[in-house]
C-alpha positions as CSV (number, residue, x, y, z in Angstrom):
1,X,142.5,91.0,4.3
2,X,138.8,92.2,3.9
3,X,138.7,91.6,0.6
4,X,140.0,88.0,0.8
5,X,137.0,87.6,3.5
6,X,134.4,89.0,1.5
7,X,135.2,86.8,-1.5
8,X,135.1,83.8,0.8
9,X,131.8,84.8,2.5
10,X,130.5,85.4,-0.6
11,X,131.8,81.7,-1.5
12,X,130.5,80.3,1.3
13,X,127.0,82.0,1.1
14,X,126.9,80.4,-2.5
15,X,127.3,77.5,-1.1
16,X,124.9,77.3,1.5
17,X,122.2,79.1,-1.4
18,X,123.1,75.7,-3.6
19,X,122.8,73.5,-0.3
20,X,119.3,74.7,-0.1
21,X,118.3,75.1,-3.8
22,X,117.7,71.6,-4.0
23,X,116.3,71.7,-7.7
24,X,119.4,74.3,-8.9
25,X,117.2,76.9,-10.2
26,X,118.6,80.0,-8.3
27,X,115.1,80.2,-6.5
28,X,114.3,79.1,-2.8
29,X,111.3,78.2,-1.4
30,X,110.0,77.6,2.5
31,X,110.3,73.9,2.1
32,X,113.8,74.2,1.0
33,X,114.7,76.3,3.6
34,X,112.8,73.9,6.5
35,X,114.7,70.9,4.9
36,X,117.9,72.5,4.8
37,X,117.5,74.1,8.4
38,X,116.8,70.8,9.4
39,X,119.0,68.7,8.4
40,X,121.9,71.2,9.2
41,X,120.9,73.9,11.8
42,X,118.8,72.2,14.3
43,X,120.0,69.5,16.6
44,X,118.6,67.9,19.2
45,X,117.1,69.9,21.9
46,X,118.3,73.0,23.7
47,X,118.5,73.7,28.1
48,X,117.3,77.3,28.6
49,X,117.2,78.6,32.6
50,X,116.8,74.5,32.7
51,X,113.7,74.2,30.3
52,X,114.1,71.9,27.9
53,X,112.8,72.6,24.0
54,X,113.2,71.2,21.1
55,X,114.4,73.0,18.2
56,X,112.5,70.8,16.1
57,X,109.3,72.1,17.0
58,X,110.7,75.9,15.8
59,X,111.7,75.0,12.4
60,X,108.0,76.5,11.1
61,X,108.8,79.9,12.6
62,X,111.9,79.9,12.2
63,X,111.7,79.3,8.1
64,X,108.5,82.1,8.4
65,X,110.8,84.8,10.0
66,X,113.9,83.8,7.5
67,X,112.0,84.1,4.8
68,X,110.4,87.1,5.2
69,X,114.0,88.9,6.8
70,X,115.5,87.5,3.5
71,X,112.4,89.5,1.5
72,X,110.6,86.7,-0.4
73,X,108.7,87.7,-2.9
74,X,104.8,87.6,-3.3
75,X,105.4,83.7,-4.7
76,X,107.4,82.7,-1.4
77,X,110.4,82.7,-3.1
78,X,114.4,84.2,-2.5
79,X,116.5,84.3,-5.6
80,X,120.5,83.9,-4.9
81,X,120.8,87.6,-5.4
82,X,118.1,88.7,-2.8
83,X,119.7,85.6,-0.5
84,X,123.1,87.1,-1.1
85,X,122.0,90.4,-0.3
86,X,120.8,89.2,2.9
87,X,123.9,87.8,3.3
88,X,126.1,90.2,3.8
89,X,124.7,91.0,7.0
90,X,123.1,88.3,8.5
91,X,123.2,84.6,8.4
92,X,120.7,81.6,8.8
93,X,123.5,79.9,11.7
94,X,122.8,83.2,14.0
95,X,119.6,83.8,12.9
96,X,118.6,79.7,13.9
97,X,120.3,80.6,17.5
98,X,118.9,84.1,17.8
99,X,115.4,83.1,17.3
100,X,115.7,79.8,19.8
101,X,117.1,82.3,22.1
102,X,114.2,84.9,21.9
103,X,111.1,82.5,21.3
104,X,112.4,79.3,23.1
105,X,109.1,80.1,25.9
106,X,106.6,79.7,23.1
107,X,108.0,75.8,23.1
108,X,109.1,74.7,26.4
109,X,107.8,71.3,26.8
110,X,105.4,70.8,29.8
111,X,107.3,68.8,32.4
112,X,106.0,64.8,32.7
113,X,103.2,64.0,34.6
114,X,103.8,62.8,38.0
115,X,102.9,59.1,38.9
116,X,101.1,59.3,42.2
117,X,101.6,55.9,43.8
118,X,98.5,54.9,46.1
């Protein structure tokens, strides 16, 4: 039921929080987050209307809009409450995909130059 499901996503959220609080002090920092997003939530590179981007080159901005949607304080830092907070309504999967989907223009790779043969 929705309890069961809260508990779980509140398990789950836990998890990820300890996933990216590499030094287990129940504080996250941007270069957490950017390690964490990359090594989990960005792969390879994305088609969108046939442009090709790399989600690689969003993991800056992306970390800079979690961060301050999650409410980091003055210090650049998210404790597991505040993260949990967040959490309940939002999660750094969607918010990864939402952001490529919105932004991808800023980072759509200029297409090769053309070899003119003489």
């Amino acid at each position: 039921g929705v309890l069961t499901d809260h508990k779980s996503r509140n398990i789950s959220n836990k998890a990820a929080f300890r996933s990216i609080d590499t030094c287990g002090k129940g504080r996250i920092n941007a270069n957490m987050l950017t390690k964490y997003i990359t090594k989990y939530l960005v792969r390879g590179r994305d088609e969108f209307e046939y442009k090709s981007v790399r989600r690689q080159d969003m993991v800056a901005d992306i970390v800079k809009e979690a961060m301050a949607q999650m409410g980091a304080d003055e210090d650049g830092v998210v404790t597991m409450g505040t993260f949990m907070c967040w959490s309940r309504k939002n999660d750094l999967d969607a918010l990864v995909n939402d952001f490529a989907a919105q932004h991808f223009m800023d980072y759509v790779e200029p297409p090769p130059l053309e070899r003119t043969t003489a």
